[in-house]
C-alpha positions in Angstrom: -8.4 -0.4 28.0 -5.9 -0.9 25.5 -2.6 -2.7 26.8 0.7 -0.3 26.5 2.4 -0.8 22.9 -0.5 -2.8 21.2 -1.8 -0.3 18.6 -5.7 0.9 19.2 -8.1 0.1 16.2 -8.9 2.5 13.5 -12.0 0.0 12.6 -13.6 -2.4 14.6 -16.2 -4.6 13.3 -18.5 -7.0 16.3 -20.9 -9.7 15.2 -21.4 -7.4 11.5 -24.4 -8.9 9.2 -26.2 -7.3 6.2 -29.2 -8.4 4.9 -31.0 -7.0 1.8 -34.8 -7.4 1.5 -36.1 -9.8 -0.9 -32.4 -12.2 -0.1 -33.0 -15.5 1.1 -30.0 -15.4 3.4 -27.5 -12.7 4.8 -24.8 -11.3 3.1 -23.1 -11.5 5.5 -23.2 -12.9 8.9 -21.6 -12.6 12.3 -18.2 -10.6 10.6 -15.6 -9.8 13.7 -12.3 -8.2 13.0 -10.3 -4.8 13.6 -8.1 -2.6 11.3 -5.1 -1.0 12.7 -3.4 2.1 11.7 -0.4 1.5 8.9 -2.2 -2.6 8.0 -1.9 -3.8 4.7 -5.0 -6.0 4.4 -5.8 -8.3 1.4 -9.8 -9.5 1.3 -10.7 -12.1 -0.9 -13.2 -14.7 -1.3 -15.2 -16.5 -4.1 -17.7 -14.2 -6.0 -20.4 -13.3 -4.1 -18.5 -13.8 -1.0 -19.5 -10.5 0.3 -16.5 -8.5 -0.3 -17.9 -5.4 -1.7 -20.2 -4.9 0.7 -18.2 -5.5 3.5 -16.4 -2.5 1.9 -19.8 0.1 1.8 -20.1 -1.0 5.3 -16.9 -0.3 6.9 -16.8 3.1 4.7 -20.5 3.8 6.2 -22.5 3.7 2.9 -24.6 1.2 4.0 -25.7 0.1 7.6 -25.3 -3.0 9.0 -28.1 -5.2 9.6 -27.0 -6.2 13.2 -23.9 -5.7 15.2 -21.6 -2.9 14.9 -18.2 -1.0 13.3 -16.9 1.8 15.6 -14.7 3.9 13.0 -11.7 6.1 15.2 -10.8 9.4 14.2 -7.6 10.7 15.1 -7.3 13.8 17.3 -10.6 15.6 16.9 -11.8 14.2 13.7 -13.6 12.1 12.0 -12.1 8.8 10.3 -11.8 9.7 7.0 -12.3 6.6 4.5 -11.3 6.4 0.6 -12.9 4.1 -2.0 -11.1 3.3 -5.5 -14.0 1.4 -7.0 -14.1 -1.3 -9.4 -15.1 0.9 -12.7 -12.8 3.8 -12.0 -14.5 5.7 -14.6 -17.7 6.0 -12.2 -15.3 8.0 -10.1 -14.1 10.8 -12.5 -16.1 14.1 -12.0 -13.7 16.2 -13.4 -12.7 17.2 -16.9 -8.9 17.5 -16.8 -6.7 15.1 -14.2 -6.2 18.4 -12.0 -9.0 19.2 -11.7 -10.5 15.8 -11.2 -7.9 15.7 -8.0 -9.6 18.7 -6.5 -13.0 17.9 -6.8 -13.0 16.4 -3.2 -12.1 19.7 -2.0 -13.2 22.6 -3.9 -15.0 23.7 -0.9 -12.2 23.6 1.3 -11.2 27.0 3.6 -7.9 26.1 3.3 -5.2 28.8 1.7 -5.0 28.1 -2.0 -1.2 27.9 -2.2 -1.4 25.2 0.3 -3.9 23.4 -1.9 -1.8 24.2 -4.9 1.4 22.8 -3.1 -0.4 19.7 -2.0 -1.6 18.9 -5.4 1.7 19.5 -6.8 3.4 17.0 -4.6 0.4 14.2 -4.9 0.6 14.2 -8.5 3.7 14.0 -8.6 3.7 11.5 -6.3 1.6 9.0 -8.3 3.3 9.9 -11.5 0.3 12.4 -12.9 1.6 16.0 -12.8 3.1 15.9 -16.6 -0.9 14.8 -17.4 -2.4 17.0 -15.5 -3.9 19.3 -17.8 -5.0 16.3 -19.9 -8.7 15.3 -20.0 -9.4 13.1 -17.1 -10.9 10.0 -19.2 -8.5 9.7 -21.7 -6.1 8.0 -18.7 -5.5 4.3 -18.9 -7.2 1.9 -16.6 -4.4 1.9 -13.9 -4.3 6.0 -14.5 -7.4 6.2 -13.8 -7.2 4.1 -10.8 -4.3 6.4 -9.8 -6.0 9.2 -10.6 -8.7 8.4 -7.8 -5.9 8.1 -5.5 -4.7 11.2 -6.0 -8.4 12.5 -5.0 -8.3 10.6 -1.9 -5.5 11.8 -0.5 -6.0 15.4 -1.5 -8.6 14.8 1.1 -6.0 13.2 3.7 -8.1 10.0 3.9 -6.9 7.4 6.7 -7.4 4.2 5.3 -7.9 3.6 1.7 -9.7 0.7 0.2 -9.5 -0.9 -3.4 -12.4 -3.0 -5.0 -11.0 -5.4 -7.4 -7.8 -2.7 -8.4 -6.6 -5.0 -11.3 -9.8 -5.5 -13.1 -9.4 -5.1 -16.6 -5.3 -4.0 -16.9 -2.9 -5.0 -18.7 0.5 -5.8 -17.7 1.8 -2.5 -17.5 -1.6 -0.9 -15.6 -1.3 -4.1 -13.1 2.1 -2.6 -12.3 1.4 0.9 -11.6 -1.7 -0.4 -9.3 0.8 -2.7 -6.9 3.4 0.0 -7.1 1.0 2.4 -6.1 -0.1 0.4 -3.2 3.6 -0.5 -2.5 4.1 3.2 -2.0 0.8 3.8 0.0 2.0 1.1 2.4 5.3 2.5 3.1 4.0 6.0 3.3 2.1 4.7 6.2 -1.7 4.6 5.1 -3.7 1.7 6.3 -5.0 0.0 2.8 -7.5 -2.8 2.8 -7.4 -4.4 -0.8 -10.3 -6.6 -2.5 -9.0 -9.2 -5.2 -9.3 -12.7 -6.1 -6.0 -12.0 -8.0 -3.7 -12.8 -5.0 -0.8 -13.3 -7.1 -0.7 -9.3 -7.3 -0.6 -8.2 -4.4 -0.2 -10.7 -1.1 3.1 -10.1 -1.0 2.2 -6.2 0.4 -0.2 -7.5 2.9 0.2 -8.3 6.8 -3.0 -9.9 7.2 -5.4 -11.7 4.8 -8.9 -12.5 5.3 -11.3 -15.0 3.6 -14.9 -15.0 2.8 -16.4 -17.8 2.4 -20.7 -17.6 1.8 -20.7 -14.4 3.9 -18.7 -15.8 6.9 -15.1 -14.3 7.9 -13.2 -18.3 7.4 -9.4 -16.8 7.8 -8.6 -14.1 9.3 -4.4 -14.2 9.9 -1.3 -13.8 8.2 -0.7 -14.7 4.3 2.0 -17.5 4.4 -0.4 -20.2 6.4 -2.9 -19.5 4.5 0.0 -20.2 0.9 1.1 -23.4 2.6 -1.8 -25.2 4.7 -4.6 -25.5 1.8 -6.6 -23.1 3.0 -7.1 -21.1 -0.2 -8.1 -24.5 -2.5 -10.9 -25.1 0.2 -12.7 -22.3 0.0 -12.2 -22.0 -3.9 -9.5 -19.2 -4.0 -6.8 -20.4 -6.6 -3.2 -20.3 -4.7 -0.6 -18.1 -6.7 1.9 -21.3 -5.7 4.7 -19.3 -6.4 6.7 -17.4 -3.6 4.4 -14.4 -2.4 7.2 -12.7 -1.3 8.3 -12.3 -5.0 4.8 -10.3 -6.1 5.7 -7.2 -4.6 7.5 -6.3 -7.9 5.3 -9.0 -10.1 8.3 -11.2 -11.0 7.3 -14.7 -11.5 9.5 -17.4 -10.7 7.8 -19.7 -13.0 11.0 -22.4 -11.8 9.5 -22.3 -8.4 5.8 -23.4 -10.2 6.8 -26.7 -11.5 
């Protein structure tokens, strides 16, 4: 029974492995941890750690080879989990940004002027609605990445998790990603990040955990794991600068020396 004012989990991972045939080892192996509703949670970990696959498991693409993840719906329904991949392109299915945004739903009973409404104000939102007539792959990277936001919540996911948001963006598409997850935080969606670019985006997070070989090595909060060389020894390069200042990406490069 869950003590009075500690929150329940959304996601509860016990003893979680995954093994593929043909591997010579797990995965990963033993992985025990919960997500609660409104957490900001940075994964990272050398390539290979696992990270990616942790995330097709906890979004039930893929079933664990032992242990288990109990996923809690609120109310009546279902936990409802949204992916924004690595290569955003893979995720467009629709020709303008609109329509793209609907996708999700286009079989929904719901009224159309509520659907309409909801659009409106999503796109809006993430900065689309002047664009959304536009052709759905002519976005930039961080649009794009935006844009499969927008699809996500037109669906009213619960928790939303990126793979790798900042791959290939420049400055300005780096930017709109953290802003976007800014916003996302504060709106109170539970967001579970995957990066090795700390420096981007620790500063949002309540908790950060560490792969390390397929094993969960940290799982706490961010600033002891800044300060008590944790990060160097399982190959993570420390942002060494302030992580409260990433939020809005200003680098103190004063504090660096």
């Amino acid at each position: 029974m869950t003590p009075p004012n500690e929150p329940s989990a959304l996601i509860t991972l016990t003893d979680v492995s995954k093994s593929f045939a043909g591997s010579g080892q797990p995965v990963l192996s033993g992985i025990s941890f919960s997500v609660f509703d409104g957490d900001c949670i940075v994964v990272s970990g050398p390539n290979g750690s696992g990270k990616t696959v942790l995330m097709t498991l906890i979004a039930g693409l893929e079933a664990p080879s032992a242990g288990s993840i109990l996923r809690k719906g609120k109310g009546a329904d279902e936990l409802r989990i949204g992916l924004v991949f690595q290569e955003a392109d893979a995720q467009i299915l629709g020709d303008t940004v609109e329509e793209d945004a609907l996708f999700g739903i286009r079989d929904s009973k719901l009224p159309k002027e509520v659907i309409s409404q909801r659009l409106e104000t999503i796109l809006k939102q993430l900065g689309l609605y002047e664009k959304r007539r536009s052709p759905a792959r002519s976005l930039s990277g961080g649009e794009k990445r935006r844009l499969a936001v927008a699809g996500i919540l037109m669906m009213e996911a619960d928790v939303i998790i990126f793979d790798e948001p900042f791959a290939n963006l420049d400055f300005a598409g780096v930017v709109q990603v953290t802003s976007m997850i800014d916003q996302l935080k504060h709106s109170g969606k539970t967001v579970m990040v995957l990066t090795h670019e700390l420096e981007k985006v620790l500063a949002l997070a309540n908790r950060l955990l560490i792969l390390h070989r397929g094993s969960l090595v940290y799982n706490g909060e961010p600033e002891p794991a800044l300060s008590g060389g944790i990060l160097e020894q399982y190959g993570i390069r420390n942002p060494l600068c302030s992580y409260r200042a990433f939020a809005d990406l200003v680098w103190k490069a004063d504090d660096c020396r």
